[in-house]
N, CA, C and O atoms as a GROMACS GRO file, in nm:
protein
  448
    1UNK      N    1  -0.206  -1.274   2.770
    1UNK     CA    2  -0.167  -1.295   2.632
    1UNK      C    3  -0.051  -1.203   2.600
    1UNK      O    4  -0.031  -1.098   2.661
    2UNK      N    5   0.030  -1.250   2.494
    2UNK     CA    6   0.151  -1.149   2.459
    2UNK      C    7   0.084  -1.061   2.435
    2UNK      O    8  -0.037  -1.059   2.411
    3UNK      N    9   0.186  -0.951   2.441
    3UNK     CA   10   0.121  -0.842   2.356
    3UNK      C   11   0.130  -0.794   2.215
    3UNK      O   12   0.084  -0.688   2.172
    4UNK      N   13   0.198  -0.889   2.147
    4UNK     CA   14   0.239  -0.886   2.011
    4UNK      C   15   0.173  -1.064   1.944
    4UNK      O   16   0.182  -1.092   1.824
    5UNK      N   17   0.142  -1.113   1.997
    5UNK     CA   18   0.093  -1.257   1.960
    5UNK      C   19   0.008  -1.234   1.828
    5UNK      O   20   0.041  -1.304   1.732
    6UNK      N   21  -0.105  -1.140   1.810
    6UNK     CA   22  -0.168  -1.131   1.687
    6UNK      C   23  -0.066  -1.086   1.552
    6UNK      O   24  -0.064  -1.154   1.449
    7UNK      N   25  -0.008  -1.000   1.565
    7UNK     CA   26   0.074  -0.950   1.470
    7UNK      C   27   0.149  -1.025   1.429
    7UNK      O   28   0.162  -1.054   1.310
    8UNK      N   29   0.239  -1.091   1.565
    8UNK     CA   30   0.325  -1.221   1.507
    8UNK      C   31   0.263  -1.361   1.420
    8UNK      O   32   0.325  -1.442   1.351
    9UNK      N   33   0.170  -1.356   1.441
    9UNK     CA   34   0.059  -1.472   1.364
    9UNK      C   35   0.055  -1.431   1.281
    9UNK      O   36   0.138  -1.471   1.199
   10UNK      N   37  -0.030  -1.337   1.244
   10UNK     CA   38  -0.036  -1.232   1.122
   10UNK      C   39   0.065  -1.280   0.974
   10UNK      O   40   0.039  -1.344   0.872
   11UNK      N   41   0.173  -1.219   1.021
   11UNK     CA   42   0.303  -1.258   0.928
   11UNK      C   43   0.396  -1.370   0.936
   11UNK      O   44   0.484  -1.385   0.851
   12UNK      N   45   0.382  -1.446   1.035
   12UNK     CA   46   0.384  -1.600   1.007
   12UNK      C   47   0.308  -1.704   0.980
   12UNK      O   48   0.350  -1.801   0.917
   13UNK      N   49   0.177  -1.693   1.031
   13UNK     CA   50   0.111  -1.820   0.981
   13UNK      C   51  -0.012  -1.746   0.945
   13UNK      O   52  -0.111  -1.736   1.018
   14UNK      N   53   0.002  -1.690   0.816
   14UNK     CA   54  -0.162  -1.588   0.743
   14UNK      C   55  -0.267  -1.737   0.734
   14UNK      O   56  -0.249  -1.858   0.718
   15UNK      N   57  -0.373  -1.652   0.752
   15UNK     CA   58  -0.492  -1.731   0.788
   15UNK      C   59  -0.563  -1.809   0.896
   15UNK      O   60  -0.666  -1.874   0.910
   16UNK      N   61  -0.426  -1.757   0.988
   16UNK     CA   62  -0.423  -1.874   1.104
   16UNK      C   63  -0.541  -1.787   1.220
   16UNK      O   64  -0.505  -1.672   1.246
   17UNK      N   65  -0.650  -1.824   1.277
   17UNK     CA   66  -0.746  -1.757   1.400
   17UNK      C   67  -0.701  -1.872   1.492
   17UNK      O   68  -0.643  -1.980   1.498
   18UNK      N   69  -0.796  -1.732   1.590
   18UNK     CA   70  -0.785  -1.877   1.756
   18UNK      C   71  -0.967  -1.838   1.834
   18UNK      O   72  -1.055  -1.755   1.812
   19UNK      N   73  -0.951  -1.934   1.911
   19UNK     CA   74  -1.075  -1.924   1.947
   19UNK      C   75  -1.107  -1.841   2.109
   19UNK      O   76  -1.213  -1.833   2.171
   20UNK      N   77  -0.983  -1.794   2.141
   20UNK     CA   78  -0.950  -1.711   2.260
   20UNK      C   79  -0.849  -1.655   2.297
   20UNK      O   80  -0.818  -1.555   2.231
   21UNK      N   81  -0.767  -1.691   2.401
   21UNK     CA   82  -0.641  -1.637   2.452
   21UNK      C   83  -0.527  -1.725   2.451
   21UNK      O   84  -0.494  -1.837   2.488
   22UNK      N   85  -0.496  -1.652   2.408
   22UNK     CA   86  -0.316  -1.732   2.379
   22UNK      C   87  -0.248  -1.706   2.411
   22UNK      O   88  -0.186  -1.612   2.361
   23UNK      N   89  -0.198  -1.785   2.542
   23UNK     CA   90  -0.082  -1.750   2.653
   23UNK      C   91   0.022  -1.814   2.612
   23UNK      O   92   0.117  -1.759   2.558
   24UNK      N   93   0.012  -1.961   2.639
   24UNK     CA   94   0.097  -2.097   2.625
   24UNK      C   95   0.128  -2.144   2.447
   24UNK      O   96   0.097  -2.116   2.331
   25UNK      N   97   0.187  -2.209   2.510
   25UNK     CA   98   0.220  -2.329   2.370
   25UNK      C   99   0.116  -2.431   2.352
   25UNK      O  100   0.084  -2.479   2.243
   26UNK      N  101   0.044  -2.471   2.508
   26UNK     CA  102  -0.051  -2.572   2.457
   26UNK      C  103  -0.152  -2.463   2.383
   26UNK      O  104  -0.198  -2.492   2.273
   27UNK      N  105  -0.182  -2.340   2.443
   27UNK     CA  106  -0.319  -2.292   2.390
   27UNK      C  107  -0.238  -2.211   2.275
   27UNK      O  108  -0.284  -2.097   2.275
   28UNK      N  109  -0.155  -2.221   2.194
   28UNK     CA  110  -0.143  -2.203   2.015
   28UNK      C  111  -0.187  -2.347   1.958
   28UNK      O  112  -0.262  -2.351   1.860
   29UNK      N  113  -0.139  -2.471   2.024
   29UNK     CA  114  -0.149  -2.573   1.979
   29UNK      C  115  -0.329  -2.634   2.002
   29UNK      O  116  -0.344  -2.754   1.981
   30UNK      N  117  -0.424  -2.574   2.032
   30UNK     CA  118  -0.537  -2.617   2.088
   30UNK      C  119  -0.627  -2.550   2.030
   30UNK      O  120  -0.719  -2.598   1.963
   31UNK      N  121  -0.600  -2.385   2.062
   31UNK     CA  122  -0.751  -2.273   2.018
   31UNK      C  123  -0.716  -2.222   1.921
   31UNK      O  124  -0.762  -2.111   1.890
   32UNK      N  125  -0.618  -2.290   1.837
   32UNK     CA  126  -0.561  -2.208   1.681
   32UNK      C  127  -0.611  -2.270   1.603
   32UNK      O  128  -0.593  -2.391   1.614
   33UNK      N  129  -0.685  -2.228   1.503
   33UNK     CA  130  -0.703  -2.285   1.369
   33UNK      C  131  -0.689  -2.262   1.213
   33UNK      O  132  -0.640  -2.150   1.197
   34UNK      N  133  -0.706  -2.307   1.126
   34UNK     CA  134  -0.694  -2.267   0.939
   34UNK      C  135  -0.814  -2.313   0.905
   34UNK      O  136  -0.860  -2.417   0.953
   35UNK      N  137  -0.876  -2.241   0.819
   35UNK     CA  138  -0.966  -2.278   0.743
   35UNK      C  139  -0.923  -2.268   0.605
   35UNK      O  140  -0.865  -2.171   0.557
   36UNK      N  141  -0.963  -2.393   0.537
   36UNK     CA  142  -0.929  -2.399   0.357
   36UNK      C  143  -1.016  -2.462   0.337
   36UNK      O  144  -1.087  -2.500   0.430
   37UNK      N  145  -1.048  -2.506   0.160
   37UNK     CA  146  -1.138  -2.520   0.126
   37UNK      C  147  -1.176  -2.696   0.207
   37UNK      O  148  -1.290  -2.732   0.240
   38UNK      N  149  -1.092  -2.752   0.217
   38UNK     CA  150  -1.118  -2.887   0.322
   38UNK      C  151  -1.206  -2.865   0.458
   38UNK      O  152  -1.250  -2.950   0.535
   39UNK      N  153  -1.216  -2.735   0.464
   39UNK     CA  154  -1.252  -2.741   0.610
   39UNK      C  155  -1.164  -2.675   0.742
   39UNK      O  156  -1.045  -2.643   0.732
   40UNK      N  157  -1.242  -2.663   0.863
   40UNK     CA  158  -1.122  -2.573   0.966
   40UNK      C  159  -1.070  -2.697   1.004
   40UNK      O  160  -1.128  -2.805   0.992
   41UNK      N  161  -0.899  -2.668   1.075
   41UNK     CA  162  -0.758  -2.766   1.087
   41UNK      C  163  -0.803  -2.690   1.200
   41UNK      O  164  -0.861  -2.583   1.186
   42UNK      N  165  -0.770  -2.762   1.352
   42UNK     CA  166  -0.661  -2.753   1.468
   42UNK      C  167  -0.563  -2.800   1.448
   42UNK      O  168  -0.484  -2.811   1.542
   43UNK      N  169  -0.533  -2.842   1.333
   43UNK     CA  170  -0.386  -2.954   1.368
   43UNK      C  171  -0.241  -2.800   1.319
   43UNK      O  172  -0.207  -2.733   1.221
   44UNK      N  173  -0.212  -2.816   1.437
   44UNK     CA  174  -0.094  -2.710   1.440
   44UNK      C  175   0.010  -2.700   1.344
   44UNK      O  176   0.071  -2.599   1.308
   45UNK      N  177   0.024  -2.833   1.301
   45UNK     CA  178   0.125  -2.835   1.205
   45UNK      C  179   0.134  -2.803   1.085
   45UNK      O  180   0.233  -2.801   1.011
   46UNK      N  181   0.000  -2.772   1.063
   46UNK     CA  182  -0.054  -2.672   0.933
   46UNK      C  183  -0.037  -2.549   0.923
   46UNK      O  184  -0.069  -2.485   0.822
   47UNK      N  185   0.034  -2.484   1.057
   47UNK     CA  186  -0.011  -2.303   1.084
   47UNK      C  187   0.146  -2.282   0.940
   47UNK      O  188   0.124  -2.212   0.841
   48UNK      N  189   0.226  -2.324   0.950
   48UNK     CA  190   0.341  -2.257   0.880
   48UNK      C  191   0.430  -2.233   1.015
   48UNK      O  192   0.548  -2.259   0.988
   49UNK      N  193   0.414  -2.194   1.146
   49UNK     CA  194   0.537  -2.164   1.220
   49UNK      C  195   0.492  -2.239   1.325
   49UNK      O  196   0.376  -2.277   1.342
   50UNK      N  197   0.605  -2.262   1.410
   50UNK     CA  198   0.605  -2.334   1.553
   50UNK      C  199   0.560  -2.199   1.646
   50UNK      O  200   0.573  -2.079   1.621
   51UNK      N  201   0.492  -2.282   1.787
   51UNK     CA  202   0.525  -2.150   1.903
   51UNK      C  203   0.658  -2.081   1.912
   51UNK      O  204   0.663  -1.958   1.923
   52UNK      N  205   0.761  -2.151   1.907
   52UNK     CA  206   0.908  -2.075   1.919
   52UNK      C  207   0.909  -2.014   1.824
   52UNK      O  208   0.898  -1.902   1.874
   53UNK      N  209   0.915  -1.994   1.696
   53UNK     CA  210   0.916  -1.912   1.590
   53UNK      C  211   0.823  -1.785   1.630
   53UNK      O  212   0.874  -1.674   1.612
   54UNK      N  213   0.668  -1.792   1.690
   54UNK     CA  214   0.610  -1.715   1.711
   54UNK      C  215   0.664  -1.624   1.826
   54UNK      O  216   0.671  -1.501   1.832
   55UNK      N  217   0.707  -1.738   1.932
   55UNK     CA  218   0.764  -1.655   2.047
   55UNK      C  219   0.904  -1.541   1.998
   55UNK      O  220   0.930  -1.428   2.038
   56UNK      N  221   0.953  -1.606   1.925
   56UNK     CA  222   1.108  -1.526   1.845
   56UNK      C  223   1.018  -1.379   1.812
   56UNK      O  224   1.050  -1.268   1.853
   57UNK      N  225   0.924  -1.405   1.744
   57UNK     CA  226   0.932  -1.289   1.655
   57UNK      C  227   0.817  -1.168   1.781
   57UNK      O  228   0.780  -1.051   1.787
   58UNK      N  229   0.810  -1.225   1.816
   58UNK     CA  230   0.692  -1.168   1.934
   58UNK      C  231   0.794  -1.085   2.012
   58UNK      O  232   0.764  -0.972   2.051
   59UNK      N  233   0.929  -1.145   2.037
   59UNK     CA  234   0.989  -1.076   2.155
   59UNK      C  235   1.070  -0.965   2.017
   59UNK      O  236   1.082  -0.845   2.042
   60UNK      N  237   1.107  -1.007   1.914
   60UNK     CA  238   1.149  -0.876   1.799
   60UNK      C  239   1.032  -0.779   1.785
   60UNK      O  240   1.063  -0.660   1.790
   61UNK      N  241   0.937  -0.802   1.773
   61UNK     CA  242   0.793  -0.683   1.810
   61UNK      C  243   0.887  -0.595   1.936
   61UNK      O  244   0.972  -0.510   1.908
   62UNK      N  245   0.859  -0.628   2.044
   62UNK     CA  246   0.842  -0.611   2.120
   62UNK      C  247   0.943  -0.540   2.152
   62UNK      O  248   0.908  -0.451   2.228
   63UNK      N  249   1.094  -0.537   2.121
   63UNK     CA  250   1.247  -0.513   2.099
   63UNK      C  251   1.179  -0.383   2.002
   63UNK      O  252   1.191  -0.276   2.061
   64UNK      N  253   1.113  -0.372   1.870
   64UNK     CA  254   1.098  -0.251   1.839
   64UNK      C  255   1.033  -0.166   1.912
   64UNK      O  256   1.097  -0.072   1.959
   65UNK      N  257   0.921  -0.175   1.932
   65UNK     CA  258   0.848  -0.114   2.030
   65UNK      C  259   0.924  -0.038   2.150
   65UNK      O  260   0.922   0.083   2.171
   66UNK      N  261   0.987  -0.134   2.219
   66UNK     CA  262   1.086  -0.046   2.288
   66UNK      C  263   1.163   0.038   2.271
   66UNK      O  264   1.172   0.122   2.360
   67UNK      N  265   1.235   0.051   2.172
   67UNK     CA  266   1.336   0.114   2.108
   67UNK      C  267   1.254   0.241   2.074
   67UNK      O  268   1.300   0.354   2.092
   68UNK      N  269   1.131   0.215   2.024
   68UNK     CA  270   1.099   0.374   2.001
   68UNK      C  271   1.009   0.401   2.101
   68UNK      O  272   0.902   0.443   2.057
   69UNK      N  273   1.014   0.393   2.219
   69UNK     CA  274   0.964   0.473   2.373
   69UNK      C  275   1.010   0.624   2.320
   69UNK      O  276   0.921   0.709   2.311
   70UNK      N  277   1.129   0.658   2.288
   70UNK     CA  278   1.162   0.756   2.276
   70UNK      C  279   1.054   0.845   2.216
   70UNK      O  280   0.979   0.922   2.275
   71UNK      N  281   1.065   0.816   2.065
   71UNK     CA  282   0.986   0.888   2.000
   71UNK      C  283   0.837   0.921   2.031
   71UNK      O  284   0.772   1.017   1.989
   72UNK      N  285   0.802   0.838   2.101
   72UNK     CA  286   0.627   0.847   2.109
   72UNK      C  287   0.610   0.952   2.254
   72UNK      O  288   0.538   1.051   2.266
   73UNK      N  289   0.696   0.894   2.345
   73UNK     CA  290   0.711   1.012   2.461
   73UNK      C  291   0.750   1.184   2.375
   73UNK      O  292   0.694   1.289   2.409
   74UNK      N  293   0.837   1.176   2.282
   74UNK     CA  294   0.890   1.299   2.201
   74UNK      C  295   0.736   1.379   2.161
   74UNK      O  296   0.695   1.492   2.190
   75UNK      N  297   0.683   1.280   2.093
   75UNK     CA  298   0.521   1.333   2.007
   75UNK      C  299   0.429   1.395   2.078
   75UNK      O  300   0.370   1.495   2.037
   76UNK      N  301   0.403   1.322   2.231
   76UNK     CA  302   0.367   1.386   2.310
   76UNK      C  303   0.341   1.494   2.345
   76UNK      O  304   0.229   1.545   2.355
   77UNK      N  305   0.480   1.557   2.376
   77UNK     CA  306   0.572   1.675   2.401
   77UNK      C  307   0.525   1.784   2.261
   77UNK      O  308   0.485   1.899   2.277
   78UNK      N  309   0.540   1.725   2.147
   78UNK     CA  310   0.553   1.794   2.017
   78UNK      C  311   0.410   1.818   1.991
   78UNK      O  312   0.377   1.898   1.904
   79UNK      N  313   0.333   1.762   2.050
   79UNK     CA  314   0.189   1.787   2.000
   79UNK      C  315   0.139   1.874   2.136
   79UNK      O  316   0.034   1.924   2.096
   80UNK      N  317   0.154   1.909   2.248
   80UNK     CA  318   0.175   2.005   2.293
   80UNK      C  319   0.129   2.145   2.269
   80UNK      O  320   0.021   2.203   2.275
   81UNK      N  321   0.281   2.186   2.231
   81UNK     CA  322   0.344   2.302   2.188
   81UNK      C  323   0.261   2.309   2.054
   81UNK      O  324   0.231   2.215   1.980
   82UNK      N  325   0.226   2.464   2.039
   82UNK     CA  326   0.149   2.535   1.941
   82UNK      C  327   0.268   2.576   1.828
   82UNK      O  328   0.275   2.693   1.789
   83UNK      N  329   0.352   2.482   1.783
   83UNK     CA  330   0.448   2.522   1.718
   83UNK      C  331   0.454   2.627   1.579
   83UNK      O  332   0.560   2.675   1.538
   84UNK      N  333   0.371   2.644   1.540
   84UNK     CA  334   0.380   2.764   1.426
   84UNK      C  335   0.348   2.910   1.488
   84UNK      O  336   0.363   3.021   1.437
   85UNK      N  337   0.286   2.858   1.650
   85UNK     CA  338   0.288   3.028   1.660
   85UNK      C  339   0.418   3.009   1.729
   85UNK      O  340   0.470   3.114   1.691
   86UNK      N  341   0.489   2.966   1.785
   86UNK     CA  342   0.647   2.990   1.845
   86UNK      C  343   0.721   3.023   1.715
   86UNK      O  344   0.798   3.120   1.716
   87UNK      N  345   0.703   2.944   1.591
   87UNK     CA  346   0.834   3.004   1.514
   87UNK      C  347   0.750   3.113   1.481
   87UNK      O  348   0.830   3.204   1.503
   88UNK      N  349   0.637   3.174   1.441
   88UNK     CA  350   0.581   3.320   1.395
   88UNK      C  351   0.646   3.395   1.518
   88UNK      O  352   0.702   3.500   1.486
   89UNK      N  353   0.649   3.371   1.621
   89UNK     CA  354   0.680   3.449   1.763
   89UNK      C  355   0.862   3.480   1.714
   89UNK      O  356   0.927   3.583   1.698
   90UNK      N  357   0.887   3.371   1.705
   90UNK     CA  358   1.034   3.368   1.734
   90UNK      C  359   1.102   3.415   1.585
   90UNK      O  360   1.215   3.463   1.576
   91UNK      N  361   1.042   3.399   1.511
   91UNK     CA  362   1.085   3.525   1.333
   91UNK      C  363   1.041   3.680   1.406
   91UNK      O  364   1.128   3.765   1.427
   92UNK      N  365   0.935   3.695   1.431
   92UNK     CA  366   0.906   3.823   1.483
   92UNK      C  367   0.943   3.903   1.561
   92UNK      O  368   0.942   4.026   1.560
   93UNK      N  369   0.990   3.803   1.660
   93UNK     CA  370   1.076   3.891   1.818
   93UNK      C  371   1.222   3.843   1.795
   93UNK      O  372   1.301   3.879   1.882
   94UNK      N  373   1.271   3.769   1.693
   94UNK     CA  374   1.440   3.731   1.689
   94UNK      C  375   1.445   3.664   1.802
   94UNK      O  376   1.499   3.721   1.897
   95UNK      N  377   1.398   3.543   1.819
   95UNK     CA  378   1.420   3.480   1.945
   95UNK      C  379   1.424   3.376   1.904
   95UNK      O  380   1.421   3.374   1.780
   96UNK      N  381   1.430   3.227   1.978
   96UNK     CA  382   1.470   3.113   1.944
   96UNK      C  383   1.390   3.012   2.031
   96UNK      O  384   1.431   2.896   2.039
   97UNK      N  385   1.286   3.049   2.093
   97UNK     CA  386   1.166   2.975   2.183
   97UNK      C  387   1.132   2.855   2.121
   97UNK      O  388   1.123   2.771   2.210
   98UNK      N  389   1.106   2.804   2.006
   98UNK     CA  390   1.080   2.692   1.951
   98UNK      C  391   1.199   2.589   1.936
   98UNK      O  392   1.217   2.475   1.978
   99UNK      N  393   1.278   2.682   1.853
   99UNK     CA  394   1.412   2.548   1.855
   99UNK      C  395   1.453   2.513   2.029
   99UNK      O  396   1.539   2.436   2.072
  100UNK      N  397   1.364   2.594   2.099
  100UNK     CA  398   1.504   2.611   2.250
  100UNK      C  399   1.385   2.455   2.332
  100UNK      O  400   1.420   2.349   2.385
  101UNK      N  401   1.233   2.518   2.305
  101UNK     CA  402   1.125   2.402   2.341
  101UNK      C  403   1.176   2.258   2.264
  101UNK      O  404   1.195   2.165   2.343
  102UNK      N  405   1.200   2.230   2.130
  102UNK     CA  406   1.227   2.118   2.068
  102UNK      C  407   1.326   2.035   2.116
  102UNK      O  408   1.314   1.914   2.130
  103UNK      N  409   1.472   2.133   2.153
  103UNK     CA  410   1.571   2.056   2.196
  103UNK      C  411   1.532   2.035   2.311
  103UNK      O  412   1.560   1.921   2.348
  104UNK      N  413   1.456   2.120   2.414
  104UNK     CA  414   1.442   2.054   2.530
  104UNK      C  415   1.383   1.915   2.571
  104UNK      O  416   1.418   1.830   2.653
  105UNK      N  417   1.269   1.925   2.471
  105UNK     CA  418   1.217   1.758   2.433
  105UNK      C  419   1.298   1.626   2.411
  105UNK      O  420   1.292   1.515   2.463
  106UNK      N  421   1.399   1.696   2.287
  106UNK     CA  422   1.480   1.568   2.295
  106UNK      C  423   1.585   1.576   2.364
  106UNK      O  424   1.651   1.476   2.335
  107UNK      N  425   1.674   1.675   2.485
  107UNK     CA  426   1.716   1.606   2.578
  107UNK      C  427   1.690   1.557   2.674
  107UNK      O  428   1.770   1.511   2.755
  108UNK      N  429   1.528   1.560   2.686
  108UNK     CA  430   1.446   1.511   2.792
  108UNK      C  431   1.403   1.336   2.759
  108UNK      O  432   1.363   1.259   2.847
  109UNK      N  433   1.426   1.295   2.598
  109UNK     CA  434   1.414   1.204   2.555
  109UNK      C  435   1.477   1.168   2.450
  109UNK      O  436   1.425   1.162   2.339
  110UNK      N  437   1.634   1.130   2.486
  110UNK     CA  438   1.707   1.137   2.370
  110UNK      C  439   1.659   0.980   2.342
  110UNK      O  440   1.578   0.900   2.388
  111UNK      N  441   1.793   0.987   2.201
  111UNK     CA  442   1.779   0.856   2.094
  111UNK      C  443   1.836   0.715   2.214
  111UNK      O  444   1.911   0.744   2.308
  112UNK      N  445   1.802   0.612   2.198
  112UNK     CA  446   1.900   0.525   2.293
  112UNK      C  447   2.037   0.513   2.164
  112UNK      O  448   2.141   0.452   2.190
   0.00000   0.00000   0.00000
């Protein structure tokens, strides 16, 4: 299954469930459904978006997500480091151990 397929549903076709895994186009068009007051729809053409619409926005998920590799590798790093005792250290001894740890982080993981 994508790995963004729920989310992309989510904000294109609200209300829309499935009854398993959703790889394909046939299985959006098959194990997807709406329920309204008529009753549950398989009929796809009710969801509000096509698979391609879903697939579009699935691969824009997915385009963000990437983009911030950076940051989450950064947090990592930042959660780490005991940072209030480095700057108490580094006010106290006139040293610069924290800003010197931080930048090292982000040239270890800069911005793209």
């Amino acid at each position: 299954m994508k790995q963004f397929f729920y989310e992309a549903l989510e904000e294109l076709c609200p209300g829309v469930g499935s009854t398993g895994n959703i790889d394909t186009k046939q299985d959006f068009e098959t194990k997807c459904y709406i329920v309204s007051n008529s009753g549950t729809s398989y009929d796809f053409t009710k969801f509000g978006s096509t698979w391609e619409e879903l697939e579009t926005k699935m691969d824009s998920l997915q385009a963000e997500w990437d983009a911030q590799e950076y940051a989450r590798n950064r947090k990592v790093e930042y959660d780490v480091l005991n940072q209030l005792e480095l700057q108490f250290d580094d006010q106290a001894n006139d040293t610069t151990t924290w800003v010197d740890a931080i930048e090292a982080i982000k040239a270890k993981y800069p911005k793209p």
